[in-house]
VEXVEX-116009 format. One record per residue: residue number from 0; residue in one letter; x, z, y of N, C-alpha, C, O in turn. Coordinates in steps of 0.05 Angstrom, whole numbers. Atoms other than C-alpha are relative to their C-alpha. Layout:
REM residues N
> NUM/A/X/Z/Y/X/Z/Y/X/Z/Y/X/Z/Y
...
REM end
This chain:
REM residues 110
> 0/X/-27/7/10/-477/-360/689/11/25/-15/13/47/-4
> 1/X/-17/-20/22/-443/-321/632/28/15/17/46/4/29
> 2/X/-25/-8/-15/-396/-264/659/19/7/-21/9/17/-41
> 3/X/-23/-15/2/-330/-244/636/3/30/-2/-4/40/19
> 4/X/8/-32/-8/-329/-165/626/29/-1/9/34/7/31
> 5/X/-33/-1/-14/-254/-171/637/12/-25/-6/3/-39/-24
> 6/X/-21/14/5/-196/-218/642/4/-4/-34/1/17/-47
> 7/X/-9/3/28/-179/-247/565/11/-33/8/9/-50/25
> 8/X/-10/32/9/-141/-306/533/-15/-12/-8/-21/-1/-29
> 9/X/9/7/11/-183/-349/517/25/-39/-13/46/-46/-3
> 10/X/-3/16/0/-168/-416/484/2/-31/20/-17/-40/34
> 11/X/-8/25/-24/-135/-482/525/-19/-12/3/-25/-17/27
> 12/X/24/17/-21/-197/-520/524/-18/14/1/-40/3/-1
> 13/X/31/-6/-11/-246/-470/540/-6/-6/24/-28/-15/27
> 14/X/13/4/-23/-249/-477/614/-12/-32/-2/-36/-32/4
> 15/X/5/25/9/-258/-556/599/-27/3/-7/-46/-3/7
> 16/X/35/-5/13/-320/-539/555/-16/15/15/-38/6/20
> 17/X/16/-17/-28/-347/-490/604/-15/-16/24/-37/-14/35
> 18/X/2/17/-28/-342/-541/658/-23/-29/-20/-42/-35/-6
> 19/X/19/18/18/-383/-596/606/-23/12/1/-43/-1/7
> 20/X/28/-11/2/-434/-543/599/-2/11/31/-1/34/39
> 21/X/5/1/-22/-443/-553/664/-3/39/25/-19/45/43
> 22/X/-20/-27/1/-402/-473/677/16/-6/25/26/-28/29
> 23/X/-31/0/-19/-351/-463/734/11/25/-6/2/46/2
> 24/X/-16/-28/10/-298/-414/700/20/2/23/29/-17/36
> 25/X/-15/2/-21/-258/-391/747/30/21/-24/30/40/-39
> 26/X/-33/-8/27/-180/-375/704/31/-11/19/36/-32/31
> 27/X/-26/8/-2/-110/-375/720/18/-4/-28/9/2/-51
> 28/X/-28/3/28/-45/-389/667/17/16/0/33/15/18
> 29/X/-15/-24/-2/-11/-332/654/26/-4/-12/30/-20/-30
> 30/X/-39/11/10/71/-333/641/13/29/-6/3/49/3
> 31/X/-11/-20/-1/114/-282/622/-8/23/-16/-17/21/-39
> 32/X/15/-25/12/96/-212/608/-19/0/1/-31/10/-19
> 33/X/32/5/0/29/-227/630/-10/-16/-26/-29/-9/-40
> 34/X/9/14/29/20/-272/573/6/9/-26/-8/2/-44
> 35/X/-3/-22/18/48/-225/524/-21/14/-1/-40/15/-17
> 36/X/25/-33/0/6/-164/547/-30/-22/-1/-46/-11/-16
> 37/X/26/6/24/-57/-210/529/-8/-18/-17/-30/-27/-22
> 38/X/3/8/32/-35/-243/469/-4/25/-11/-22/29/-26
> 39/X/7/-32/24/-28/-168/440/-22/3/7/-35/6/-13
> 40/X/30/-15/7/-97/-150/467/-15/-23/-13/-39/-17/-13
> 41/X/19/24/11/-127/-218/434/3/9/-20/-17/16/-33
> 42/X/3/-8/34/-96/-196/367/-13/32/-4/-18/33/-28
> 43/X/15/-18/-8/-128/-132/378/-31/-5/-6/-46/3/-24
> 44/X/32/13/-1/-196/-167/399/-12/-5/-26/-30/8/-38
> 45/X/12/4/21/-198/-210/342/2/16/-29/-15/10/-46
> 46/X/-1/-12/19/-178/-164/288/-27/19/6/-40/22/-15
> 47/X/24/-15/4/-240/-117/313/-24/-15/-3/-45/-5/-13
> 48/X/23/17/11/-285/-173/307/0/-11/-28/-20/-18/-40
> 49/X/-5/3/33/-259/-187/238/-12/22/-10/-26/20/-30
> 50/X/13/-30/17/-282/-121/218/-17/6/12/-20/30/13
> 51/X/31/-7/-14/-349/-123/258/-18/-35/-17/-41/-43/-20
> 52/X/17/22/18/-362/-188/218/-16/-2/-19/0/5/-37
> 53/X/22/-5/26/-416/-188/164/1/-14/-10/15/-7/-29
> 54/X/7/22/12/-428/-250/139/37/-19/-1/54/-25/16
> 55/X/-29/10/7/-366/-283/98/12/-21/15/35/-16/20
> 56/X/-7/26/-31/-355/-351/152/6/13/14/30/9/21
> 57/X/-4/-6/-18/-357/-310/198/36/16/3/54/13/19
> 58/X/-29/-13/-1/-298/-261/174/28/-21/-8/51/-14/-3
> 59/X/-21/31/4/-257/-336/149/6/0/28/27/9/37
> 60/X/-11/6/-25/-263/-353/220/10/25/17/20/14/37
> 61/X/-6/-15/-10/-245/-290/249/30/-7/-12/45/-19/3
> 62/X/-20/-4/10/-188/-287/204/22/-35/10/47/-33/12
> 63/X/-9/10/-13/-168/-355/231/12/0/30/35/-6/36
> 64/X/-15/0/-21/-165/-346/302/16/24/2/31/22/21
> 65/X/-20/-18/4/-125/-274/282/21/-16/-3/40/-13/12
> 66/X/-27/18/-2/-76/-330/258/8/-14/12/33/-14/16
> 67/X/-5/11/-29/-78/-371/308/12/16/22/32/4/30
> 68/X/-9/-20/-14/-62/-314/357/33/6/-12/55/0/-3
> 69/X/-30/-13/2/-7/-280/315/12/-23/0/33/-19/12
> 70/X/-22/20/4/27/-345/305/12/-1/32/36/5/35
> 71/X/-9/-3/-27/33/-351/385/4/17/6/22/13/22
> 72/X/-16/-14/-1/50/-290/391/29/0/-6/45/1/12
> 73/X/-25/12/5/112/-305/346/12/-17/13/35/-13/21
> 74/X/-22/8/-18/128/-356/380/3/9/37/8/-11/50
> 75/X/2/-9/-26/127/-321/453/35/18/-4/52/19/13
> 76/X/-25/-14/4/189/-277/415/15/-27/-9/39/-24/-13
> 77/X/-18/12/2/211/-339/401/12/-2/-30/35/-6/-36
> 78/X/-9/4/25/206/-341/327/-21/-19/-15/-44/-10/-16
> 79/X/18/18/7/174/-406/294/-21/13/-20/-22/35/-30
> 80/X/9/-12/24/122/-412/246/13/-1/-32/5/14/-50
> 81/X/-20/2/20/173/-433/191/12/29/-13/6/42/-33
> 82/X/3/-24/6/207/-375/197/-7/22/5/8/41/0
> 83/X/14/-25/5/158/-324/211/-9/-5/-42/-7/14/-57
> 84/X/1/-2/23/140/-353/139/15/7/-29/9/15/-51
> 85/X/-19/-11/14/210/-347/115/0/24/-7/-6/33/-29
> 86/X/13/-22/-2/206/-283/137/-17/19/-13/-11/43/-16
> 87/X/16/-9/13/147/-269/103/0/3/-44/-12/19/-58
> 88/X/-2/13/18/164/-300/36/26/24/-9/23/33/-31
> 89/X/-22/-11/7/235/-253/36/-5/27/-3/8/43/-17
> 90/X/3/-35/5/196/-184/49/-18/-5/-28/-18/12/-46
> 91/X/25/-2/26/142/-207/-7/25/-1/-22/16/7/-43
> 92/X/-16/0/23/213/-214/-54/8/29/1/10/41/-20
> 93/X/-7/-27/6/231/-147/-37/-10/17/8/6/35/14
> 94/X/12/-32/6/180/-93/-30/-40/-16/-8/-61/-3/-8
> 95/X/27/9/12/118/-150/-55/-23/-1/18/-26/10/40
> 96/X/19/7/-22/61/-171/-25/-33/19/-2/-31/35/-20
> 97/X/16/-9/13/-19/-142/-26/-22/-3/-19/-43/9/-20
> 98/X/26/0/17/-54/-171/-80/-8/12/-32/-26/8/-48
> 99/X/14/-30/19/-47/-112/-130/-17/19/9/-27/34/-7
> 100/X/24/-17/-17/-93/-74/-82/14/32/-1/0/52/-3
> 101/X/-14/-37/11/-41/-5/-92/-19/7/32/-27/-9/49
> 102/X/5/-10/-6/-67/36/-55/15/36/3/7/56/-10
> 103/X/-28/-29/-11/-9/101/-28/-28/19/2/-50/10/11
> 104/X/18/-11/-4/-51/161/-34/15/25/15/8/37/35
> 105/X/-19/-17/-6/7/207/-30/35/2/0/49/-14/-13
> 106/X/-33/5/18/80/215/-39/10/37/0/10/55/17
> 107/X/-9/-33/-5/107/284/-61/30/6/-10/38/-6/-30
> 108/X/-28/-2/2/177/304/-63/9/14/-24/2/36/-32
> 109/X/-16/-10/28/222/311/-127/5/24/-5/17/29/-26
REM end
């Protein structure tokens, strides 16, 4: 049986599929701060597996469940995905978004 190296979030139907593949996961539901403190280490997780990804699917889907995550995150503070997009849409009007690729190398004073 597949171990756990530690406690993580996983997705709502994994224990379900676990238990199909004939698995007994053993998981509680975490509330509160507890579910905070490991949504942030999930976005954590998957952002280092995004950047340990090789092959381009692989870093799409990485980059999915990163969104998946931050989005629940957002809403844990209690801010939809609407406007986290508002949000998003109002900083890209005023300081732009990254697909000029700038690159800050320095800043030196007047």
């Amino acid at each position: 049986m597949p171990r756990v190296a530690r406690p993580k979030l996983v997705r709502d139907k994994i224990p379900e599929l676990l238990m199909r593949a004939g698995q007994r996961p053993i998981f509680h539901r975490a509330r509160g701060d507890e579910l905070q403190a490991f949504a942030d280490k999930k976005i954590l997780e998957e952002a280092r597996e995004f950047a340990r990804s090789a092959q381009i699917e692989d870093k799409i889907e990485e980059l999915i469940d990163l969104l998946e995550i931050v989005y629940f995150r957002l809403q844990l503070e209690g801010i939809s995905v609407q406007e986290a997009h508002d949000r998003m849409a109002r900083k890209r009007r005023e300081r732009g978004g990254f697909e000029g690729g700038v690159v800050l190398q320095s800043v030196k004073a007047l």
